[in-house]
SEMI-268524 format. One line per 3 residues: number of its first residue (from 1); their letters; for each residue x, y, z negated of C-alpha. Coordinates in nm, 2 decimals. Each point is the difference from the previous one (the first is absolute). Layout:
% SEMI-268524
NUM = A = X:Y:Z; ...
***
This chain:
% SEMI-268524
1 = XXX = 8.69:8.35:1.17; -0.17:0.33:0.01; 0.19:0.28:-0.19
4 = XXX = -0.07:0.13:-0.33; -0.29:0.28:-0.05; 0.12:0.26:-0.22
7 = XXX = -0.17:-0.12:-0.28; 0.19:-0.30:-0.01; -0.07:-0.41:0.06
10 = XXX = -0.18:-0.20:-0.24; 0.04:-0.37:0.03; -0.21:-0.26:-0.21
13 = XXX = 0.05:-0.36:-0.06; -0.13:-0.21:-0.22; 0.21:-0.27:-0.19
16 = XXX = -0.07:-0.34:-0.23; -0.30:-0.18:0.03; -0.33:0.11:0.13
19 = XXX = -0.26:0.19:-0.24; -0.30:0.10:0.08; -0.03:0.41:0.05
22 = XXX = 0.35:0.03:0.24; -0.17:0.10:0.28; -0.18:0.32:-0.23
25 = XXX = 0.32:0.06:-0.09; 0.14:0.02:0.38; -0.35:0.20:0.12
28 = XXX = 0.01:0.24:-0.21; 0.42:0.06:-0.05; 0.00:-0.01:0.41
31 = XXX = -0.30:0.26:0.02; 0.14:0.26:-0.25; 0.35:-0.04:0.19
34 = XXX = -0.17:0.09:0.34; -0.24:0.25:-0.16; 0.31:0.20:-0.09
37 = XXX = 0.21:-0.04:0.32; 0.20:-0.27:-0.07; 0.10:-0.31:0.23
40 = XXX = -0.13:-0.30:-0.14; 0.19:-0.35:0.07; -0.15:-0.34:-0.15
43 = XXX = 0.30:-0.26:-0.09; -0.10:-0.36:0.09; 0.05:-0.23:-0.26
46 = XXX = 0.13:0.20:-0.24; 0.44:0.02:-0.03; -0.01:-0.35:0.21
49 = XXX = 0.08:0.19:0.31; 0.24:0.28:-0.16; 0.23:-0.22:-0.15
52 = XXX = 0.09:-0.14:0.34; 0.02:0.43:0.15; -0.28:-0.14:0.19
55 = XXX = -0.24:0.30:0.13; -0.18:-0.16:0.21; -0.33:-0.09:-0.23
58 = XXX = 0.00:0.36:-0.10; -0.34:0.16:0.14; -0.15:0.34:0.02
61 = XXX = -0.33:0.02:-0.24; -0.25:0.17:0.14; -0.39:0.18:-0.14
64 = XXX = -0.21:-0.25:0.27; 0.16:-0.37:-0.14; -0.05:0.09:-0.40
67 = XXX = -0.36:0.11:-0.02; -0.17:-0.24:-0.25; 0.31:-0.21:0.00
70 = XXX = -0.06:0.09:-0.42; -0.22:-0.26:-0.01; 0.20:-0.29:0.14
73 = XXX = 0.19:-0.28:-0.17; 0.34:-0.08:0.10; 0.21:0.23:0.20
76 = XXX = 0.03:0.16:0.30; 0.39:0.07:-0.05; 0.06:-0.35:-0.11
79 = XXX = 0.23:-0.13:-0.33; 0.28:-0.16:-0.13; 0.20:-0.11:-0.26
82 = XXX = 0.34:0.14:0.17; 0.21:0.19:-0.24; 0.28:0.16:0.17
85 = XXX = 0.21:0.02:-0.38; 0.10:-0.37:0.04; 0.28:0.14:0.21
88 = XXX = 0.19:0.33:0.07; -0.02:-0.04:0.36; -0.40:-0.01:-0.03
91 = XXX = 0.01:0.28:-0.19; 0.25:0.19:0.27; -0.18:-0.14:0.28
94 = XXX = -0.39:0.10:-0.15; 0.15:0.38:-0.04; 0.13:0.00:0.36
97 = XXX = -0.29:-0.12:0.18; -0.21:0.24:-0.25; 0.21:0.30:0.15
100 = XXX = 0.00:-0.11:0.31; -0.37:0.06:0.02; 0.03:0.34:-0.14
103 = XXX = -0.18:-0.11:-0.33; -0.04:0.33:-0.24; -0.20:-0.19:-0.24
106 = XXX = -0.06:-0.37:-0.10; -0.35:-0.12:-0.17; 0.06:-0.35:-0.14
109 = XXX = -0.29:-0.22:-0.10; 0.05:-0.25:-0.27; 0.11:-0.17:-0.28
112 = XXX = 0.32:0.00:-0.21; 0.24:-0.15:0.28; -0.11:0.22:0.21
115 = XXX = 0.02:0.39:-0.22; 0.35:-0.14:-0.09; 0.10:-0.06:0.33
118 = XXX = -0.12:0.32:0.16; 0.17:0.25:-0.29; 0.33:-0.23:0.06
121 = XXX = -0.03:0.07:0.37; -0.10:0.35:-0.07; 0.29:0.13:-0.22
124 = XXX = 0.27:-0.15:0.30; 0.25:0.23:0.05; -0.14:0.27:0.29
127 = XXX = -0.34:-0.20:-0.02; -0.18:0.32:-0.01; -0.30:-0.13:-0.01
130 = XXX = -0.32:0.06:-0.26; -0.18:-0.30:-0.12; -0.27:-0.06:-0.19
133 = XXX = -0.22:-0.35:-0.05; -0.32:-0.14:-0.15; -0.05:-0.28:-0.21
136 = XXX = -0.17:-0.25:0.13; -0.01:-0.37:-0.19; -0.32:-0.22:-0.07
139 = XXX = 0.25:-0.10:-0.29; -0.09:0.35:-0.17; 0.36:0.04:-0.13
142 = XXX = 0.19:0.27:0.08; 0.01:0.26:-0.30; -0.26:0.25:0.11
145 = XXX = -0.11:0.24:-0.20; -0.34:0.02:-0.23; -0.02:-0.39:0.04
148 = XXX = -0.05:0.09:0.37; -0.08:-0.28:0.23; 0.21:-0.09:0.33
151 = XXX = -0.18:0.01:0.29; -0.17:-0.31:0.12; -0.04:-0.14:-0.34
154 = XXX = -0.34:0.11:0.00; -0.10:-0.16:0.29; 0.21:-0.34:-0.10
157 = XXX = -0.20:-0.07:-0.32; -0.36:0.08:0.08; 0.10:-0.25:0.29
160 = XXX = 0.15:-0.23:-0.25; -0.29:-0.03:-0.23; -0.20:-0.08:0.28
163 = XXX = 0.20:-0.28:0.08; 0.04:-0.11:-0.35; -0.35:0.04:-0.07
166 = XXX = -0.08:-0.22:0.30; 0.20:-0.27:-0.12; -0.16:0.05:-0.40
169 = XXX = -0.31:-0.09:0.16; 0.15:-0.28:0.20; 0.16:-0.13:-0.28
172 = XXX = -0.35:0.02:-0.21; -0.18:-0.23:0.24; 0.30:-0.25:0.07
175 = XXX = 0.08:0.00:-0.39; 0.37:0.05:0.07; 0.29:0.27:-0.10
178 = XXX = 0.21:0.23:0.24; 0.32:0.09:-0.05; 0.07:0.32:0.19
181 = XXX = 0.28:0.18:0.05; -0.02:0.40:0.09; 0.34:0.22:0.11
184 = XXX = 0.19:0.16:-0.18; 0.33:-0.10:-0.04; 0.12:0.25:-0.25
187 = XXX = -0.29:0.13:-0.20; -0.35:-0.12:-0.05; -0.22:0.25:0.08
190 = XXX = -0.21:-0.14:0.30; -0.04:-0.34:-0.17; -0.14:0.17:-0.33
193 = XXX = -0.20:0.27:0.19; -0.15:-0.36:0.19; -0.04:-0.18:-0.30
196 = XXX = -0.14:0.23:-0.20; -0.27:0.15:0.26; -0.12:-0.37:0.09
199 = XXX = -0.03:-0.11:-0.36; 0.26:-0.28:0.07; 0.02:-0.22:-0.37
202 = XXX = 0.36:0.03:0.00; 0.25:0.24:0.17; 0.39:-0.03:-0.04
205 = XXX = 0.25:0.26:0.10; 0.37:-0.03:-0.07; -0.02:0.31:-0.23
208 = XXX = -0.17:-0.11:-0.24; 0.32:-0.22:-0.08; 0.29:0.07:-0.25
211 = XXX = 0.31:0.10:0.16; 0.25:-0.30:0.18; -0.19:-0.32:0.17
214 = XXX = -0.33:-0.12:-0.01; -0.02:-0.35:-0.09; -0.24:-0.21:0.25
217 = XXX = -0.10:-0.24:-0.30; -0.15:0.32:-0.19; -0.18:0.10:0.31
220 = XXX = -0.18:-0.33:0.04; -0.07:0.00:-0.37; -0.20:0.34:0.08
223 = XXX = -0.16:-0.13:0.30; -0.13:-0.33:-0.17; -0.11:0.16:-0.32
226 = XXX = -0.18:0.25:0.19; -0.22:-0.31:0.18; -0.04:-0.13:-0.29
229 = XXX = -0.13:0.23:-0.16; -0.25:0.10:0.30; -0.12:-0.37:0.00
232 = XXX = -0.08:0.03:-0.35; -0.17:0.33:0.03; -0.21:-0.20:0.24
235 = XXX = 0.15:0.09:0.37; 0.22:-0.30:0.18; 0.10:0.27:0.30
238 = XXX = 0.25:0.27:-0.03; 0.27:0.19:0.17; 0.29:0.15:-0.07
241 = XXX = 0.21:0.32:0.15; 0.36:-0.05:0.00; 0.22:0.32:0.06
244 = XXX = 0.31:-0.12:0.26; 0.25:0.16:-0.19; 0.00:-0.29:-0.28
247 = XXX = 0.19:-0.21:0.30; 0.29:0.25:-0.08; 0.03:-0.11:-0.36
250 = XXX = -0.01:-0.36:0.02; 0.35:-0.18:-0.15; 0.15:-0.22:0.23
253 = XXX = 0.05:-0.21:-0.24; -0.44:0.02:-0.06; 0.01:-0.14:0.40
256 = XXX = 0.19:-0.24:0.03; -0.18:-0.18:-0.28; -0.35:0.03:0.13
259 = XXX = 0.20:-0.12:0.34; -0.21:0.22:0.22; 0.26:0.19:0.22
262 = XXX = 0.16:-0.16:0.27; 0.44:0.05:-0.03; 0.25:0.05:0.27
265 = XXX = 0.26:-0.23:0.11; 0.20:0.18:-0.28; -0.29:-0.08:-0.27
268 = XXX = -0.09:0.35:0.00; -0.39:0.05:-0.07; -0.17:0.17:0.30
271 = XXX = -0.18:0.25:-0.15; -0.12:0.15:0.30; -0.18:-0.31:0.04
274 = XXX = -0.20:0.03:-0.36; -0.40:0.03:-0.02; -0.09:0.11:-0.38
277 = XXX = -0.33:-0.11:0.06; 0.09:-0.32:0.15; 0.26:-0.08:-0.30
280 = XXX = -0.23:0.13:-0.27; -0.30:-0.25:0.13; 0.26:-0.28:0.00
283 = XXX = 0.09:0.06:-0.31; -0.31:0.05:-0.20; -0.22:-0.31:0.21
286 = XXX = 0.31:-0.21:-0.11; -0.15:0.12:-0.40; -0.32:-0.10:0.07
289 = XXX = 0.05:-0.35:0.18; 0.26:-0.10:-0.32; -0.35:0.02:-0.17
292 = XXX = -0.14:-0.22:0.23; -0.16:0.26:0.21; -0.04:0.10:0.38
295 = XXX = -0.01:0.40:-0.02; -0.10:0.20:0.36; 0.22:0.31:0.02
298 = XXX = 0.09:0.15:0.32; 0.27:0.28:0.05; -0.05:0.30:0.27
301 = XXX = 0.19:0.32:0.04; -0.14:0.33:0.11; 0.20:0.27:0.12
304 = XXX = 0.06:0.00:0.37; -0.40:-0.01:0.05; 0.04:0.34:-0.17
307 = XXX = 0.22:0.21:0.16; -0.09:0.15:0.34; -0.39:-0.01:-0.10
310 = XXX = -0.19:0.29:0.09; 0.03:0.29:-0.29; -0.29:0.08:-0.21
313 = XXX = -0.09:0.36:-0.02; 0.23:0.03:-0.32; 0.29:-0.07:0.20
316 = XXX = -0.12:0.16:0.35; -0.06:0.33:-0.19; 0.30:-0.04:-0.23
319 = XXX = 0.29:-0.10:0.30; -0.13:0.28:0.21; 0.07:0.26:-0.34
322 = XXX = 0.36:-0.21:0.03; 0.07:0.07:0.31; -0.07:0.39:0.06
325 = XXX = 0.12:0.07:-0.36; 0.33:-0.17:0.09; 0.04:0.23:0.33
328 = XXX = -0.09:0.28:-0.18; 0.27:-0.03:-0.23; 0.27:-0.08:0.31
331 = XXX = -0.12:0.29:0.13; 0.00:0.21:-0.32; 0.43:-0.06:0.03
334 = XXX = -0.04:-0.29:-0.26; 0.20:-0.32:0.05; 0.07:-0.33:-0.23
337 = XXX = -0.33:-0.05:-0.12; -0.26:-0.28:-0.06; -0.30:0.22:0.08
340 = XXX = -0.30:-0.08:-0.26; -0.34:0.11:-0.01; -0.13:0.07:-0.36
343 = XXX = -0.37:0.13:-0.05; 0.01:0.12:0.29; 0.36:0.19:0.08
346 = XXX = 0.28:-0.11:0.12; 0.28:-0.10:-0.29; 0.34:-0.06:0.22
349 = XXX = 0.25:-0.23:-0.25; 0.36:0.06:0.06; 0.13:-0.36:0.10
352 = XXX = 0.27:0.05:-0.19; -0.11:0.00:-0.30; -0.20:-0.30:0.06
355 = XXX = 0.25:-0.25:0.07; 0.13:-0.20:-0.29; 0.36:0.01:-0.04
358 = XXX = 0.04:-0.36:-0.17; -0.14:-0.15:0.34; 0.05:0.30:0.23
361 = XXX = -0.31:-0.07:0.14; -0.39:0.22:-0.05; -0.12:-0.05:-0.33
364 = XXX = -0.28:-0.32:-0.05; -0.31:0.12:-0.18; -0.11:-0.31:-0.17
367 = XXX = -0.33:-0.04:-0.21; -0.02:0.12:-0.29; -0.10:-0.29:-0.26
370 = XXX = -0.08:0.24:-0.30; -0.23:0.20:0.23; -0.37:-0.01:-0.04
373 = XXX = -0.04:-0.13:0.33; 0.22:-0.31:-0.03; -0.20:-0.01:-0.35
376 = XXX = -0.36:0.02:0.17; 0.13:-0.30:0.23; 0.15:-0.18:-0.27
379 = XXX = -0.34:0.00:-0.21; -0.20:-0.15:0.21; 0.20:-0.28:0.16
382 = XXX = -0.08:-0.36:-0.15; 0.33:-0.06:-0.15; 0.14:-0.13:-0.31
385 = XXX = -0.03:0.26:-0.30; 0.13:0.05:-0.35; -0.38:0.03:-0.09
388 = XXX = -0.07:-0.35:0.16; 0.15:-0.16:-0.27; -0.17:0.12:-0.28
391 = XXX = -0.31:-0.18:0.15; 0.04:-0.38:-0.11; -0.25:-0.14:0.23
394 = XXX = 0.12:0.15:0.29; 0.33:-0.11:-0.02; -0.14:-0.35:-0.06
397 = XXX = -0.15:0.00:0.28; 0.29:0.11:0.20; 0.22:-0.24:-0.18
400 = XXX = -0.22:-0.27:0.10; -0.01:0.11:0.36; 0.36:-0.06:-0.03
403 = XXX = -0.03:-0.33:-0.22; 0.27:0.14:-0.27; -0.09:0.13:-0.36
406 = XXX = -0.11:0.37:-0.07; 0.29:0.00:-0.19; 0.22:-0.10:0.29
409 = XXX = -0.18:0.22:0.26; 0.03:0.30:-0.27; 0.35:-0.12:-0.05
412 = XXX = 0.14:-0.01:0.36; -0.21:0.28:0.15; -0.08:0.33:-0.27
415 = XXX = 0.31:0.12:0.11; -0.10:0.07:0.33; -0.20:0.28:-0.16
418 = XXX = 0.27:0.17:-0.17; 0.03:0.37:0.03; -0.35:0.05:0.10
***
């Protein structure tokens, strides 16, 4: 490797999975490094490399390859899910081959993983190395400021309601509910923001939960009351958004007794194996044929379709503010930073004081349920509500739907609207 200009080397990577806007973030990072003087090395495939002191898929970034490369999906340095604190001699081994390419300062691109791995790496003994990163998640969560969003979020939900909208209008002409499933494994955000720009009749995210499990049985009372209530309003079609993250709270005891997981040769449940969407269909069609009838559901998942699409301008303009903010403040002497851009300037966040010490892990910004927004969503789904129930002939209806009394439909579902 070439040595060091006097203004240092800046290396980039990008880690976690794929968003779209990474590439903006690389263009424009790489071209304020070389604009001042500095050496500018792309890391393939973000620590996967490192961990093993492997320099070889280091490269030297240069002005000709990342013109336009802003409005790209994917990225040109590659990703991975490598996370060199699983092991000290990851993290000794990452710091080596880092210094053994003369690396000054380290941009890191991504999520949680990712921020916490690089300040761990960073604050080695003798690491001597400034770092800064930028959030990037379609899962919207990391604790930015000003209900900021992440990178690439943007781009994954106008995508998303496209998709869902597609499969509304499928679902209208075939007379049939979807299931879908969006990402987010720890907060809700890009199923809501899907949900509630598509007009989907029901949206469920794992927030909207008390504390402790979620039980399936009061999911699929949610689910079938809200078709219920649609046919009765006159539509037979639906579908519903479900936010990932529910999987998470599921009892074990809750799966085994709808016996959808497959176990282990030690009767350990495979959760790896588990498809919310699938499950949830099971369970609720199984409702509807114990009343004699055939229901048509189908369950899809959207998420990988969504990451390495093309940015739309939001993100194109907003990665490339990212990117040269988050050099300017490497070269301004700045270090241990996630570098924000608020209204226009750049907010760096000490990482620090982002990380929770109960998990020791970056902060999860999760939706906020007494928020107007979660409120304006709320309103207009077609669920269950307290009101519905002051409306004899609508629960009648329903109750026939279900062939039980209105006082046994009132009776075994009003509580579902609790704490509205």
């Amino acid at each position: 490797m070439a040595a060091k200009t006097s203004k240092g080397t800046l290396a980039i990577l990008a880690g976690g999975g794929p968003a779209p806007g990474i590439n903006g973030v690389i263009g424009a990072a790489a071209l304020e490094g070389i604009r001042n003087g500095m050496r500018v090395l792309g890391l393939q495939e973000g620590y996967r490399w490192l961990v093993r002191d492997d320099v070889s898929r280091a490269r030297e970034l240069r002005t000709e390859e990342l013109s336009g490369i802003h409005r790209q999906g994917g990225s040109i340095l590659g990703t991975s899910r490598e996370n060199p604190t699983t092991d000290p001699d990851k993290m000794r081994n990452a710091l080596s081959a880092l210094k053994r390419l003369g690396v000054t300062h380290l941009l890191a691109i991504g999520g949680d993983d990712t921020a916490f791995s690089t300040w761990k790496i960073s604050g080695m003994k003798d690491a001597g190395i400034a770092f800064a990163c930028v959030p990037k998640t379609i899962d919207n969560d990391l604790p930015l400021p000003e209900n900021v969003s992440c990178f690439g979020y943007e781009t994954a939900r106008q995508l998303g309601v496209e998709l869902v909208a597609n499969l509304m209008e499928d679902a209208r002409t075939t007379v049939r509910w979807y299931f879908v499933v969006a990402m987010g494994r720890k907060a809700g955000h890009l199923a809501l923001g899907i949900g509630k720009a598509a007009g989907a009749p029901l949206t469920l995210i794992a927030e909207e939960f008390p504390p402790g499990t979620i039980s399936i049985e009061r999911l699929a009372d949610l689910l079938e009351t809200t078709i219920v209530k649609r046919r009765v309003l006159g539509s037979r079609d639906g579908l519903v958004v479900l936010a990932e993250g529910i999987l998470e709270r599921f009892a074990e005891e809750d799966l085994r007794k709808v016996g959808e997981v497959e176990q282990d040769e030690f009767g350990h449940l495979r959760m790896a194996e588990l498809d919310l969407g699938k499950l949830l269909k099971n369970v609720v069609r199984k409702r509807f044929a114990a009343r004699g009838e055939k229901m048509q559901i189908v369950d899809k998942e959207i998420g990988y379709e969504l990451r390495c699409a093309a940015p739309v301008p939001f993100d194109a303009e907003y990665t490339r503010d990212l990117g040269h903010a988050a050099v300017r403040f490497l070269l301004g002497g700045g270090s241990g930073a996630l570098v924000t851009v608020v209204l226009g300037r750049a907010v760096p966040m000490d990482l620090a004081g982002l990380v929770d010490p109960s998990t020791g892990k970056i902060r999860v910004r999760f939706v906020d349920v007494q928020g107007e927004g979660y409120r304006v969503a709320r309103d207009y789904m077609t669920r269950l509500r307290g009101s519905d129930f002051e409306d004899a002939e609508l629960v009648g209806r329903m109750a026939a739907e279900m062939k039980t009394t209105p006082e046994a439909f009132a009776g075994r579902f009003a509580p579902l609207t609790a704490g509205e």
